[in-house]
N, C-alpha and C positions, 0 to 999 in steps of 0.2 A: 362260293355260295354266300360269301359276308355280304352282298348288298343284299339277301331278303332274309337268310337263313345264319345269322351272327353265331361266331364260337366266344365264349367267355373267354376274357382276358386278367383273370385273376384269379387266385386261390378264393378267393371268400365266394366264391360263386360254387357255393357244395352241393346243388341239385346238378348241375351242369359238369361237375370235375369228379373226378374218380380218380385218387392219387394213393397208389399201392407203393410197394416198395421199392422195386424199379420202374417201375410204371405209370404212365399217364393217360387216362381215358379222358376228351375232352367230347361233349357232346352239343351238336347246334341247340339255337333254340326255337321254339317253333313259331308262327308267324302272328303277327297282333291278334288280338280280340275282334278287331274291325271286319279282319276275312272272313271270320266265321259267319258275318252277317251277309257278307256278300256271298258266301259259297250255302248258306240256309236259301236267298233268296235265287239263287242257280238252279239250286237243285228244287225248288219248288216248282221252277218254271218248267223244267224237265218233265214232273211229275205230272202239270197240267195239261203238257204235250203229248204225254205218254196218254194222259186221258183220252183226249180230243182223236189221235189214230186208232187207238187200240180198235176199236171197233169196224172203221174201215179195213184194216189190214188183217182183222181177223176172218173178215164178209171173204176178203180176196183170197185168202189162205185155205176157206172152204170151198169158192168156185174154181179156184186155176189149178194150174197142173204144178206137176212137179217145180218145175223153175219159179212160178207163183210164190207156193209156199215158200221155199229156200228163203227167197228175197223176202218176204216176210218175216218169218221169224227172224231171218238176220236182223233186218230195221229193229224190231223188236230186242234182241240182244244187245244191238248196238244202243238203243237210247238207255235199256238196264243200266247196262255198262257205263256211262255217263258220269253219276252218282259216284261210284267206286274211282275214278279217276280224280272225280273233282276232293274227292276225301284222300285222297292218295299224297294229296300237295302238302294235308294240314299233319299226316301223320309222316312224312319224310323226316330222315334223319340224318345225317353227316355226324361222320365219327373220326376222330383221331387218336389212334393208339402209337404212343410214343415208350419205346426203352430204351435200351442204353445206346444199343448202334441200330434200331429198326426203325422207321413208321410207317406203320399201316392207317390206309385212308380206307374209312366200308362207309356203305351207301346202305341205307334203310328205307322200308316205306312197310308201316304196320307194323316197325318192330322186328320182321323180318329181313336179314342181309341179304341185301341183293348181288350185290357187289364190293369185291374187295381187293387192296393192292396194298403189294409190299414191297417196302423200297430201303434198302441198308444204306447208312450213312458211314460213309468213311471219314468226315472231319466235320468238324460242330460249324465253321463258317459257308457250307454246302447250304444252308439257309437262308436266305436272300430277300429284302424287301425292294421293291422297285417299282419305278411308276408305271402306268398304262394308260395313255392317252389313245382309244379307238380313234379318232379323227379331230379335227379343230371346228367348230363349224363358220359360221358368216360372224355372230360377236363378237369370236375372241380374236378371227384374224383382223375387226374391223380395232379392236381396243375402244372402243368408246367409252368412258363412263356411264352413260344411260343403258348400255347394254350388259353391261359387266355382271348384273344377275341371269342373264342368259347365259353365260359362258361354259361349255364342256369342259368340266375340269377334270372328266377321267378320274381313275380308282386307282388304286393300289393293287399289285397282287405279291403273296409269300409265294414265294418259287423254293423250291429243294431240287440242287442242282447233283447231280448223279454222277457216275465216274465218267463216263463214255458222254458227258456236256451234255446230257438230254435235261430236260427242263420240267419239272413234274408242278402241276398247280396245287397250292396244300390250300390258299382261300385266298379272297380277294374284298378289298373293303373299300369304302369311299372315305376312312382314315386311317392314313399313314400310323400314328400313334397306335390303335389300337392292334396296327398287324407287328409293331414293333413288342409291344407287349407280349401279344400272342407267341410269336418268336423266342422272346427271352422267357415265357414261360415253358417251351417244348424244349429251351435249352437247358434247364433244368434238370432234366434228365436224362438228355443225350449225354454219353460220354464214350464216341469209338477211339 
């Protein structure tokens, strides 16, 4: 989640770390200021939409039958619902709880865990930085100079590598440096 949802790569970052005695709570951070302008002006539009049917679907709701309503009120639930989603992206959370041979990855939204996994580490080099190139596209196979701001340079991801060679994703960045850091901070901790 490091290309939108970044983890601190340092101690001095004390809103974001949580460092007990064996333990390491690192928390994402949440998304620009700029979204919020765009998810105000989303859900406005929502709001204006919701205006604009409300009154047909309600006309329909009183003349049709059963199936009528249903579909009705559904449309109606479903644009409610809209709102609560589009807020769901600014209050999401990613968590990393690291101790001595464990980390747990939980998944938040409002605060509340949604999801959570836990994965023992048997030796502190089971941590992994390594590149990720999804594809090359027309620039970088062409190498131009003129194109070379075009070029797919792909991300990084930390991998925490398990006994049985499975591959667990811990976050992914579009700098190598900062998941090096990231790394050398959760290794802090770890000691199986």
């Amino acid at each position: 989640m490091g290309l939108m949802y970044p983890f601190p790569v340092s101690t001095e970052e004390e809103d974001f770390i949580v460092k007990k005695d064996d333990s390491l709570t690192l928390k994402t951070y949440g998304l620009p200021y700029i979204f919020w302008i765009y998810a105000t002006c989303s859900i406005a539009v929502v709001f204006f939409m919701f205006l604009a049917i409300k009154a047909p679907i309600l006309k329909l709701v009183e003349l049709g039958d059963e199936t009528d309503a249903l579909l009705g009120y559904s449309l109606l639930s479903f644009i409610g619902s809209i709102p609560v989603f589009i807020l769901a992206f600014f209050f999401y959370e990613k968590r990393i709880v690291a101790n001595s041979d464990i980390i747990a990855l939980e998944y938040r939204v409002f605060g509340i865990k949604v999801f959570s996994e836990k994965f023992k580490i048997e030796s502190s080099d089971h941590l992994t930085v390594e590149p990720f190139l999804d594809s090359p596209n027309v620039a970088r196979l062409k190498g131009a100079p003129e194109g070379q701001g075009f070029q797919n340079k792909g991300y990084f991801v930390l991998w925490l590598k398990t006994d049985n060679d499975k591959k667990i994703l811990i976050d992914r960045h579009s700098r190598k440096a900062d998941l090096e850091k990231l790394k050398k901070l959760l290794e802090t901790v770890i000691r199986p």
